[in-house]
C-alpha positions, 0 to 999 in steps of 0.5 A: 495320391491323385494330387502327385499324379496331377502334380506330376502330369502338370510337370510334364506339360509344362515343360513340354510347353517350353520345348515347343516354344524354343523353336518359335524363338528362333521363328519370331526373332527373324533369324535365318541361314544362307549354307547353313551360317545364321543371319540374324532377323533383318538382313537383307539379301543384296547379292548371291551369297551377300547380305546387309546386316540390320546392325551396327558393327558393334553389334554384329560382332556380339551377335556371331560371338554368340552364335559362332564362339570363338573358341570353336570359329576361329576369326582373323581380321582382314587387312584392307582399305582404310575405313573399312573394318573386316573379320574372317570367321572360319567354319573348322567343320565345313563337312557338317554344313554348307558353309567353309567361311564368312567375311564380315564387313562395315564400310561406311557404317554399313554391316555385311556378310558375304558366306562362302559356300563350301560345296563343289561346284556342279560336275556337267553332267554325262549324257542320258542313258549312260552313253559311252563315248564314240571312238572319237573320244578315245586316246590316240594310238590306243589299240583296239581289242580284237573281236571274237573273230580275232 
């Protein structure tokens, strides 16, 4: 019976050996995100939102047809100049991370990505305190409530 009990806890350690280890994949291999979209370990940050892949085209292409299957991320090509090959992947739910879309793009044997970040730009925020604005502020012609002594 203590050779099941053994058995058994050896089990339970090893997998949660492996479960810990899964993370550390990820980790070693280098891959990060920009909004949420994955990049894979190498690339580089060349610009806001811009970056160079370490791969070939080829590659890249294999790389997101893991990451972003393309029964769940549509991809269209884009049209542009000659030499220039570019594919649009579309995030069908932009709500659930930062990311609304990638362009994927090779121009002289160099790989990039440019994301494109599907959070709204920053309102400008109101004065402190709450301010309300002056009389300054309000519409022309609006009338005035009177006061309490009419």
């Amino acid at each position: 019976m203590k050779t099941k009990s053994w058995s058994c806890c050896a089990a339970v350690a090893v997998v949660a050996l492996a479960l810990s280890l899964l993370p550390a994949r990820a980790v070693a291999s280098g891959e990060f995100k920009s909004h949420g979209f994955m990049l894979p370990g190498g690339s580089v940050k060349i610009d806001e939102d811009r970056f160079r892949l370490p791969q070939s085209w080829e590659e890249s292409l294999k790389f997101y047809k893991t990451a972003y299957p393309p029964q769940k991320f549509p991809r269209h090509a884009l049209h542009s100049q000659s030499g220039v090959r570019a594919l649009h992947i579309d995030n069908p739910h932009p709500a659930e991370d930062e990311w609304q879309g990638v362009n994927l793009y090779e121009n002289k044997g160099e790989v990039r990505v440019f994301v494109l970040n599907s959070l709204p730009t920053q309102q400008p925020q109101q004065p402190a305190g709450g301010a309300r604005p002056g009389p300054e502020a309000q519409p022309a012609g609006a009338a005035k409530k009177p006061g309490p002594r009419g």
